[in-house]
MARKOL-443768 format. One record per residue (C-alpha): residue number from 1; y negated, x, z. Coordinates in Angstrom, 1 decimal, always signed. Layout:
<atom NUM, <Y, X, Z>>
...
END
This chain:
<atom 1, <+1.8, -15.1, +5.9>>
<atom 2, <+3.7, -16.3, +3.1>>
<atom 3, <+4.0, -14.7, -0.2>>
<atom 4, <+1.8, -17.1, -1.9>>
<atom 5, <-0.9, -16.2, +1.1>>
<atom 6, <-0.8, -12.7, -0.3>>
<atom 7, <-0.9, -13.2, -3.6>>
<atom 8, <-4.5, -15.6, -3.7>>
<atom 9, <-5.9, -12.9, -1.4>>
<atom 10, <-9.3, -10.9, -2.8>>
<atom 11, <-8.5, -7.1, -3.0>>
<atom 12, <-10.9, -6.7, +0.0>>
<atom 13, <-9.0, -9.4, +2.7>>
<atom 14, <-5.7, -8.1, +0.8>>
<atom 15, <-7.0, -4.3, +2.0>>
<atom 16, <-7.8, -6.0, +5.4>>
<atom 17, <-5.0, -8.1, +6.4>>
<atom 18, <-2.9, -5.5, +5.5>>
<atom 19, <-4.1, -3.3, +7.7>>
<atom 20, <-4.3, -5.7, +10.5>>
<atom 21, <-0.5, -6.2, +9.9>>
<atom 22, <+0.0, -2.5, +10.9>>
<atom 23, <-1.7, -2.8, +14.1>>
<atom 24, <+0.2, -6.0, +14.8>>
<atom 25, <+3.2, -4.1, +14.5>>
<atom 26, <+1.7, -0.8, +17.0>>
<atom 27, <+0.7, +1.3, +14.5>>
<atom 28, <-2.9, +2.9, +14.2>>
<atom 29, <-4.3, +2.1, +11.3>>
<atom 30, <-7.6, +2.1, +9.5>>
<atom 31, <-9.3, +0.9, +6.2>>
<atom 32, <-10.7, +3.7, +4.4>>
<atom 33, <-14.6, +3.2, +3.2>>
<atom 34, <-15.1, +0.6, +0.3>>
<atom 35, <-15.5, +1.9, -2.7>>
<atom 36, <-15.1, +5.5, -3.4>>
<atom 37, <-12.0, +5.3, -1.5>>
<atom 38, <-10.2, +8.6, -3.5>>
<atom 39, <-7.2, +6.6, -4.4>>
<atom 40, <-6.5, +5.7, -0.5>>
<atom 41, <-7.4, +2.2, +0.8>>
<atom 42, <-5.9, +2.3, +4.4>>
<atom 43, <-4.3, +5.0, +6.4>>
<atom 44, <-1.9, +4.4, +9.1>>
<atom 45, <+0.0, +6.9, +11.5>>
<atom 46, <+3.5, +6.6, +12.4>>
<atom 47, <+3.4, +8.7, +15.3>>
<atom 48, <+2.5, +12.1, +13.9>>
<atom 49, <+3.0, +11.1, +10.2>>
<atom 50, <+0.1, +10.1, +7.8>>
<atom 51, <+0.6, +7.4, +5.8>>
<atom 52, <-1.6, +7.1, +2.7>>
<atom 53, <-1.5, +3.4, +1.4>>
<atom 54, <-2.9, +2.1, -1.8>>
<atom 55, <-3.6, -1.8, -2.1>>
<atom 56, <-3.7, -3.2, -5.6>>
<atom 57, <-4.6, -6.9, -6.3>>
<atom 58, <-3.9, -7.6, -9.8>>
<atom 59, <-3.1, -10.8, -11.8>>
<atom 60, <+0.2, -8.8, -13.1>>
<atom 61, <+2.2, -6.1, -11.9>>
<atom 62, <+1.1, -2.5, -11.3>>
<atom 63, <+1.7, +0.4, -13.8>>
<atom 64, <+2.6, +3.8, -13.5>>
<atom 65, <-0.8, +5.3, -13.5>>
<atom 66, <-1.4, +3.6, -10.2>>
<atom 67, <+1.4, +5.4, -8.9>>
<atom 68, <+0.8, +8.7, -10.4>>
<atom 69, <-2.4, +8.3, -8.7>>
<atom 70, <-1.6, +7.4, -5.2>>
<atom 71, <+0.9, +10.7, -5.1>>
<atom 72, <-2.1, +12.6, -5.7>>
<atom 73, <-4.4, +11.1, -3.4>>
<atom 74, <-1.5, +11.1, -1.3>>
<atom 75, <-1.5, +14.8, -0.8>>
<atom 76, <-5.6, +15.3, -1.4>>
<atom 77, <-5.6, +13.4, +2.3>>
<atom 78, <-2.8, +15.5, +3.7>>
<atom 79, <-0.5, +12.3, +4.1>>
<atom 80, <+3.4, +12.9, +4.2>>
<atom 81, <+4.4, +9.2, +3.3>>
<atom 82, <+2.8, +6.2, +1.1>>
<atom 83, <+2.8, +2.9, +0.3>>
<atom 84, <+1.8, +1.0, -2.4>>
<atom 85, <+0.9, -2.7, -1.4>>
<atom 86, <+1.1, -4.5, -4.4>>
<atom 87, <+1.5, -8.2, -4.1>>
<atom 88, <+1.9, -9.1, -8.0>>
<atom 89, <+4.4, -6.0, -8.4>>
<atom 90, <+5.1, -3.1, -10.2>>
<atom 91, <+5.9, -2.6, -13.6>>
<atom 92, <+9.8, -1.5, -14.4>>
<atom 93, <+8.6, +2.4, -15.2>>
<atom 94, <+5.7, +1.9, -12.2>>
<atom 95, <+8.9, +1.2, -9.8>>
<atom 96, <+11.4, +4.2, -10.7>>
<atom 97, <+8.5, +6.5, -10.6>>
<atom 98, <+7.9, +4.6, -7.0>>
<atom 99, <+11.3, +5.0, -5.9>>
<atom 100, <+12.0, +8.4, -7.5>>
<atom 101, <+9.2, +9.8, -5.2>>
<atom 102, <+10.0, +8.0, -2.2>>
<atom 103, <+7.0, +5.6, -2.1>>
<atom 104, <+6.8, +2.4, -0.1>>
<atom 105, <+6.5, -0.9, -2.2>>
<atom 106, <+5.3, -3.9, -0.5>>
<atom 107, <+5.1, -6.6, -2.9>>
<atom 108, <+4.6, -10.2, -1.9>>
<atom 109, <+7.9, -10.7, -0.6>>
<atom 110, <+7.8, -7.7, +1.2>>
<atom 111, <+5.1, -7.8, +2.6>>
<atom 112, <+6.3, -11.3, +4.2>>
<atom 113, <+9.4, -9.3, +5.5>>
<atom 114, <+7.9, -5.7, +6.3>>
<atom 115, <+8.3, -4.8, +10.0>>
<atom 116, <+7.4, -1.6, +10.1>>
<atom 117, <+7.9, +2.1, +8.2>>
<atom 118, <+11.8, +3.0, +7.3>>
END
């Protein structure tokens, strides 16, 4: 899927196809319930690991609050890693906070490229 492909996709088929990427790729993955998802839209296992991911469609890139948020959801599912799949990106103080804390972003461009957990 291009990066363009991500970008037009609702926030349910974007929740969806991301998830069916991670199976593509051997993982076991699963979307969390809609709605009252507790910050957690799809969890995926890397082998023993937990992977807590948070997929946010906006129109314009992601703040810091999101990220805030998906640390604490994060550990209220007992998850050691997460992602943030954000295909419009994340704002400048939304991607230090990201990469201070170790989390996974998978903006459109990476999420054309991403083969897997690092």
């Amino acid at each position: 899927m291009t990066a363009a492909e991500w970008k037009r996709l609702s926030w349910q088929d974007l929740e969806l196809e991301f998830c069916s990427l991670c199976c593509n790729l051997g993982y076991h993955a699963e979307l969390t319930c809609s709605g009252a998802d507790d910050g957690v839209d799809v969890v995926v296992w890397d082998g023993n690991v937990k992977v807590a991911v948070q997929c946010k469609q906006y129109g314009r890139p992601v703040g810091v609050r999101v990220v805030r948020e998906l640390l604490g959801a994060m550990d209220d599912h007992g998850a050691i890693k997460c992602a943030l799949v954000a295909p419009g990106g994340l704002t400048r103080p939304a991607r230090a906070k990201a990469e201070a804390r170790g989390v996974l972003v998978l903006t459109a461009v990476g999420l054309t490229h991403f083969r897997g957990w690092p």
